[in-house]
C-alpha positions as CSV (number, residue, x, y, z in Angstrom):
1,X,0.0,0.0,0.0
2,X,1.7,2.8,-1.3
3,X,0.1,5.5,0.6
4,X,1.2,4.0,3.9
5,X,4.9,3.5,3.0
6,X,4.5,7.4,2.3
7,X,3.0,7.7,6.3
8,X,6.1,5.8,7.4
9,X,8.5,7.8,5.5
10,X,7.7,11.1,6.6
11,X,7.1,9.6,10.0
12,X,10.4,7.9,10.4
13,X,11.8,11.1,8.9
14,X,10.1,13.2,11.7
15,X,11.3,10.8,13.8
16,X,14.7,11.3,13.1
17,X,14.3,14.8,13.2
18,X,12.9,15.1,16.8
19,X,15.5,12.7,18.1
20,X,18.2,14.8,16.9
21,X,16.0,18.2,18.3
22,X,16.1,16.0,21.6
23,X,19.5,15.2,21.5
24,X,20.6,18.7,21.1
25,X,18.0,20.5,23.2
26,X,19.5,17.8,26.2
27,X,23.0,19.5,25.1
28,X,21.9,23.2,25.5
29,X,19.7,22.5,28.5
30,X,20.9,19.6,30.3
31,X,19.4,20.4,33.7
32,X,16.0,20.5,32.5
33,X,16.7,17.1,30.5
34,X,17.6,15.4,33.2
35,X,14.6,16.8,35.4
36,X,12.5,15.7,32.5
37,X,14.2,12.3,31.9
38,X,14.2,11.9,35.8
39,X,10.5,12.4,35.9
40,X,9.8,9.8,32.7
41,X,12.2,7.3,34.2
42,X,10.3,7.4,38.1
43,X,7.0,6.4,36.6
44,X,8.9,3.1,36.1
45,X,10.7,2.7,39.0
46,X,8.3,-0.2,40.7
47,X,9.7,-2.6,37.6
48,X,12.9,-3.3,39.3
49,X,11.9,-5.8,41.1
50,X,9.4,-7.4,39.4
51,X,9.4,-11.0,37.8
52,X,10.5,-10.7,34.3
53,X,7.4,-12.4,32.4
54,X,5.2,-9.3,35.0
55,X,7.8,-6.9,33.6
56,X,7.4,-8.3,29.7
57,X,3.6,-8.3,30.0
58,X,3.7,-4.5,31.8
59,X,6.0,-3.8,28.5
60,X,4.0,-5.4,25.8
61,X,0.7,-3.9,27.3
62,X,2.1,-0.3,28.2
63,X,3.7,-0.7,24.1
64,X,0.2,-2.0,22.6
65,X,-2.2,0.2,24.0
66,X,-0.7,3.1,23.2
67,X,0.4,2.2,19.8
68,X,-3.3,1.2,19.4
69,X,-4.8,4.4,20.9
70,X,-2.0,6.4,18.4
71,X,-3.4,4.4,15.6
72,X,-7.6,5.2,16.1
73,X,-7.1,8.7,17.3
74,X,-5.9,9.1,13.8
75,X,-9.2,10.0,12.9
76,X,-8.9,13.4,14.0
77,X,-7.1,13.8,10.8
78,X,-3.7,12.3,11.4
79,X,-2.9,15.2,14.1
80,X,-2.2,12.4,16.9
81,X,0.0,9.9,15.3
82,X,2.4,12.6,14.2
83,X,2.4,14.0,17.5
84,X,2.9,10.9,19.3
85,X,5.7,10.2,16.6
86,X,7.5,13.6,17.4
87,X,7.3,13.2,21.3
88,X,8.4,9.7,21.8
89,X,11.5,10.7,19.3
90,X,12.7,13.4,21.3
91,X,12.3,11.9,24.5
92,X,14.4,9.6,23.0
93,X,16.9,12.1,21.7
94,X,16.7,13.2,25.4
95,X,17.4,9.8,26.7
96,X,20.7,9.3,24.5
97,X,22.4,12.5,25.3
98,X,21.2,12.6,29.4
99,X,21.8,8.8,29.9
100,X,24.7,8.6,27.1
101,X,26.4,11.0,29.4
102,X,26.1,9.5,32.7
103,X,26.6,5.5,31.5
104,X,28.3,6.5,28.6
105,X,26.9,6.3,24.8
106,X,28.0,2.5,24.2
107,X,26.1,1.2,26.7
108,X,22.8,3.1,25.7
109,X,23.0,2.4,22.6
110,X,23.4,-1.2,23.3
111,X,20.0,-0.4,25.7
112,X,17.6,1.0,23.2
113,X,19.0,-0.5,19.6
114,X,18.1,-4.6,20.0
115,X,14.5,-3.9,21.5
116,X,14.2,-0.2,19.2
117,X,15.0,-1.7,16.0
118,X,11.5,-3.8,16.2
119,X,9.7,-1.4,18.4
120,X,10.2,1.8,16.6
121,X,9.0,0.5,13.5
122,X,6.4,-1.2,15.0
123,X,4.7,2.4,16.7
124,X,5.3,3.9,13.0
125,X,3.5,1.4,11.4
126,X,0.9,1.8,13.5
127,X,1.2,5.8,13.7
128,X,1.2,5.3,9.5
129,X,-2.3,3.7,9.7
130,X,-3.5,6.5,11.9
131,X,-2.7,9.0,9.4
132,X,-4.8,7.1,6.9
133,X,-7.2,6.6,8.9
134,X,-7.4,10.3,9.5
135,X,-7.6,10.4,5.6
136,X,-10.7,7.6,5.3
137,X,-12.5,9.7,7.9
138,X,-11.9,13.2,5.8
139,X,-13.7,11.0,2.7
140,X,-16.2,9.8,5.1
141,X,-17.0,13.2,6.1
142,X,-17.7,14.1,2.7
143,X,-19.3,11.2,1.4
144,X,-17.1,9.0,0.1
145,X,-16.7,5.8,1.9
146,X,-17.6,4.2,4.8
147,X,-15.5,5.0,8.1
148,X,-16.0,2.1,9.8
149,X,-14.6,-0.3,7.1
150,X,-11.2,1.6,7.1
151,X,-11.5,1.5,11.1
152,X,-12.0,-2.6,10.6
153,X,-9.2,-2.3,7.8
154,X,-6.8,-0.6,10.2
155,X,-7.6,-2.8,13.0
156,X,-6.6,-6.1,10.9
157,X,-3.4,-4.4,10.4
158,X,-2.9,-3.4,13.7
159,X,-3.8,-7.3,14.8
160,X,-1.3,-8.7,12.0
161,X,1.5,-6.6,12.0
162,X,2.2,-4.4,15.0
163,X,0.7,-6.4,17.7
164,X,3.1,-9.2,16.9
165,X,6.2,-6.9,16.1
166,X,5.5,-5.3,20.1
167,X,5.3,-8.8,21.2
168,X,9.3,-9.5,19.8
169,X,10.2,-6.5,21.1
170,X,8.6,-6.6,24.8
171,X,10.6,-10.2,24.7
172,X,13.9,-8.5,23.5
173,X,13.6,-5.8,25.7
174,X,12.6,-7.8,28.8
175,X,15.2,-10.9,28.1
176,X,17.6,-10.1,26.0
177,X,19.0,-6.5,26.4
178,X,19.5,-6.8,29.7
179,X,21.9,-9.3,28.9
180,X,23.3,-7.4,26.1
181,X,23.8,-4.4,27.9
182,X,25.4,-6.3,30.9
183,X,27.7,-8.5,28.2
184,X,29.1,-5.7,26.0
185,X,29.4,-2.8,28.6
């Protein structure tokens, strides 16, 4: 489907963009990174402890319902995907520079890059379907075609594709980075 390979090229490009914008923002105002990073990172604290398959299921379910929420609030004309896209890359551009800093840029690279590399495109894919969704619901607006089928459409997409691409990446981010990271660092 042409049109969503568009949506997940200008979203991996944004992507890229607000990572860097993260990155350097962190640079200029590292304080207020951290505070910010600091604040994001506490929300999670309670996981330390927890069994792994409790911390995988936390992951996988934190990962889907959001991806899934991105993805059907798409109908308000694509405005929430991109958004979502944007924020979760420079808080990761954040991340990087903040925590690159204090462990040192191997070891958070070899923290984010095994679990990211099926995550990432996994919350695009999703984010890519929101757009067109927020496209299908502009045509249903004006008569064109029926909502609900692209929301069914979407869904089957959603089911086939990203559900199971967040479900290798909770596992690689639950049992195998740690293991990288604590290996190669």
């Amino acid at each position: 489907m042409n049109e969503i390979k568009l949506y997940a090229t200008m979203l991996t490009i944004l992507f890229i963009i607000s990572c860097i914008a993260g990155f350097y923002f962190a640079n200029e105002n590292p304080k207020l990174a951290k505070k910010t990073i600091e604040q994001l990172f506490s929300q999670f604290e309670f996981i330390k402890n927890m069994n792994p398959s409790l911390i995988f299921l936390l992951i996988f379910l934190n990962n889907s319902i959001k991806a899934l929420v991105a993805m059907l609030a798409g109908f308000l004309f694509g405005l929430f995907p991109i958004l979502f896209v944007i924020l979760n890359g420079y808080l990761i551009g954040l991340v990087i520079q903040i925590k690159g800093m204090e462990m040192g840029f191997k070891k958070i690279a070899l923290a984010l890059i095994p679990h990211g590399i099926v995550e990432i495109p996994a919350i695009i894919i999703a984010c890519s379907y929101g757009i067109w969704l927020g496209r299908r619901f502009w045509n249903a607006i004006n008569g064109k075609e029926k909502f609900r089928n692209a929301v069914f459409f979407a869904l089957k997409k959603y089911l086939r594709i990203v559900l199971p691409m967040l479900i290798v990446a909770a596992i690689i981010e639950t049992f195998v980075t740690p293991y990288i990271a604590f290996v190669f660092s």
